[in-house]
N, C-alpha and C positions, 0 to 999 in steps of 0.2 A: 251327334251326341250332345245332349242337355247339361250345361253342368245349372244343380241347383245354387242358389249363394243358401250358406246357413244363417239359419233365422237366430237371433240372438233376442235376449231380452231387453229391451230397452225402457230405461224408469224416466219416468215423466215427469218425477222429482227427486232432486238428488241426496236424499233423506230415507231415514227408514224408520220401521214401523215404531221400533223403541225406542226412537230419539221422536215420532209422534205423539208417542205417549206417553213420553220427560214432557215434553211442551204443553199437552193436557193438562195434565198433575199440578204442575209450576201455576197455569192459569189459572185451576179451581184454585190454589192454596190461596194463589192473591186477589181473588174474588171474593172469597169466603176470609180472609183477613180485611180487607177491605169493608165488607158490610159487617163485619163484628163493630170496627170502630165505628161507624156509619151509626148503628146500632147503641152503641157505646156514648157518644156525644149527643145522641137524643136524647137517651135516659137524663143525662148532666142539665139539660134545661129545665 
């Protein structure tokens, strides 16, 4: 008699999808804040 072991899922990072894509979001916002003022202090010279 075989016993099988049960296969389970195992995450390879311990995060999921919608906390990947808070961390997205978060990133563009402060990218695209970031080159407004970039942006912003050029016009000023």
């Amino acid at each position: 008699m075989t016993k099988t072991r049960p296969t389970t899922k195992r995450r390879r990072f311990g995060f999921s999808l919608r906390t990947l894509l808070a961390v997205i979001v978060l990133l563009g916002l402060g990218c695209g804040w970031f080159g407004w003022k970039m942006r912003e202090a050029e016009r000023q010279d």
